[in-house]
C-alpha positions as a printed Julia matrix, in Angstrom:
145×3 Matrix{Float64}:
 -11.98   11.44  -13.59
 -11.21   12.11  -10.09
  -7.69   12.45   -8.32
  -5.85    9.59   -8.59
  -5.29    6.59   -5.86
  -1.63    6.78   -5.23
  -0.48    3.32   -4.71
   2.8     3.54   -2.71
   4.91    1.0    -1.59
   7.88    0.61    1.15
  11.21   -0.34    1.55
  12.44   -4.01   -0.48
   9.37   -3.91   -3.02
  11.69   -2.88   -5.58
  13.25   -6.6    -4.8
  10.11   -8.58   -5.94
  10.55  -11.22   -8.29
  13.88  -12.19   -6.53
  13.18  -11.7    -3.03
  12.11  -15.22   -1.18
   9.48  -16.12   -3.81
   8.13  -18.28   -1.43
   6.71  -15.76    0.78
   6.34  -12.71   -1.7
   5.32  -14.54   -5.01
   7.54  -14.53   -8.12
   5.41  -10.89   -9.74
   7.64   -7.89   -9.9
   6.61   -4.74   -8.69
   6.28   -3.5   -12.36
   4.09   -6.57  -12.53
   1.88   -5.14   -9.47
   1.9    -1.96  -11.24
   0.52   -2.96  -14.19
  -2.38   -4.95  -12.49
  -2.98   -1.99  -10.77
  -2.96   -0.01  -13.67
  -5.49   -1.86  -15.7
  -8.05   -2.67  -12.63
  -8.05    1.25  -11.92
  -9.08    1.72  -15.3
 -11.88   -0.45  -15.2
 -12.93    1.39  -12.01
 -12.74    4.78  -13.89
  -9.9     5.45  -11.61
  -6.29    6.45  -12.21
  -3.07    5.37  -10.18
   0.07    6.77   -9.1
   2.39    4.02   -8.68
   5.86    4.86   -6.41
   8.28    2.78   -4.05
  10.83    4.33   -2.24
  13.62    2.37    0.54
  13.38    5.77    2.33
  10.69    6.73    5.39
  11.41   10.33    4.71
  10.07    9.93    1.61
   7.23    7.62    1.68
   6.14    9.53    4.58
   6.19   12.98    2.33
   3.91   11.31   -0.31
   1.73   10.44    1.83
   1.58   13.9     2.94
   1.28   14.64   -1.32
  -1.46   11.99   -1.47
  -3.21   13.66    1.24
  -3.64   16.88   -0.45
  -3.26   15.36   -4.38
  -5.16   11.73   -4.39
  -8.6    10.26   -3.73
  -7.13    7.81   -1.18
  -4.43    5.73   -0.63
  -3.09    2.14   -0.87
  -0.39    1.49    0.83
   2.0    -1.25    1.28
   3.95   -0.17    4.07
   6.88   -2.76    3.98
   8.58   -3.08    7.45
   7.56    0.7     7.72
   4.55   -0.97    8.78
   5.7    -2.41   11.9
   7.99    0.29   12.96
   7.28    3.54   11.83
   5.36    5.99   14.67
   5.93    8.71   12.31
   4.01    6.96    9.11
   1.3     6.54   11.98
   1.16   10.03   12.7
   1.05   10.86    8.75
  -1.45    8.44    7.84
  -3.65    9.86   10.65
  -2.32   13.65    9.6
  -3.9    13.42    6.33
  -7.6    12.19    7.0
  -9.9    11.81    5.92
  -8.19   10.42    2.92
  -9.03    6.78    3.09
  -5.91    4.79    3.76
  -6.11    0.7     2.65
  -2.93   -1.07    3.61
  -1.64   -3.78    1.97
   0.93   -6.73    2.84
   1.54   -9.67    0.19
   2.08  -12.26    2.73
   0.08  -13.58    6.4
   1.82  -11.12    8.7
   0.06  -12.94   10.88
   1.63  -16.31   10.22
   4.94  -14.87   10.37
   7.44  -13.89   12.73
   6.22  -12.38   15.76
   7.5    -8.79   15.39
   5.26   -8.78   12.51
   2.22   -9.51   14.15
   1.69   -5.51   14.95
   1.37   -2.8    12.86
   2.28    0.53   13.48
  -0.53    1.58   10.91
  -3.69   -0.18   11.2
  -5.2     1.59   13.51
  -5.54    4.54   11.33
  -6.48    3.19    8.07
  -9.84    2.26    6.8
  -9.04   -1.51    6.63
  -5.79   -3.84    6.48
  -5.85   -6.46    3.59
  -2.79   -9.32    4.08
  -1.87  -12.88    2.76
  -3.18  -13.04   -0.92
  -0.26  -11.8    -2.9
  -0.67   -9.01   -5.51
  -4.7    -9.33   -5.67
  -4.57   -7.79   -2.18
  -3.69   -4.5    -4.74
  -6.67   -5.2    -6.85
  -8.84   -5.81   -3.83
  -7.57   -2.2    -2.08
  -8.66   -0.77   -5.23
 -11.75   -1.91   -5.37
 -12.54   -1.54   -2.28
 -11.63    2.32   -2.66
 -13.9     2.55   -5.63
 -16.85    1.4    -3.44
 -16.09    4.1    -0.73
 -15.14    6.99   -3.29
């Protein structure tokens, strides 16, 4: 098998489930997880599943993934709009393939949303279809791997 896709996910994740349903969906993120889980096993792949409220630290596994993993997806969070230094780790680590993720439009949301910080260097930005955005980062990795 090779190295695992490390799924990680940013700040307020954690809160899924609870957190305006309405926009995020009513799935926990042990609910993502296990999706994940089982899709990556029907790829022949494995996953390594974290969530952290910190930058510091979802910036050091993605430093981890970049020496550990077969490629990233990554749901950024607000990290996503804001974080120049998850930018320059993202593009520090290629080429591990980076997919990032968002559950909801950030398109259709508030303006500051609009941008992200990210997309420039990851292989593609999936947004607005919930938790199978997860399953469709993962296949997509399995396709490029």
């Amino acid at each position: 098998m090779p190295n695992p896709i490390y799924v990680l996910n940013g700040p307020n994740l954690n809160l899924l489930g609870k957190r305006e349903p309405g926009i995020y969906g009513g799935q926990s993120l042990a609910d993502i997880e296990a999706g994940c889980k089982e899709r990556a096993k029907e790829l022949g792949l494995s996953v390594e599943f974290r969530q952290t409220n910190h930058e510091g630290l979802l910036i050091d596994w993605v430093q981890e993934a970049g020496e550990q993993s077969a490629g990233i997806v990554l749901n950024p969070g607000a990290y996503g709009h804001t974080s120049i230094a998850l930018h320059d780790a993202i593009r520090a680590i290629a080429p591990v393939p980076v997919i990032e993720v968002h559950l909801s439009n950030i398109h259709a949301r508030e303006p500051f949303r609009h941008h992200s910080m990210v997309s420039s260097v990851v292989e593609g930005l999936i947004c607005g279809f919930g938790p199978i955005g997860y399953m469709l980062a993962l296949d997509a990795l399995a396709q490029r791997l």
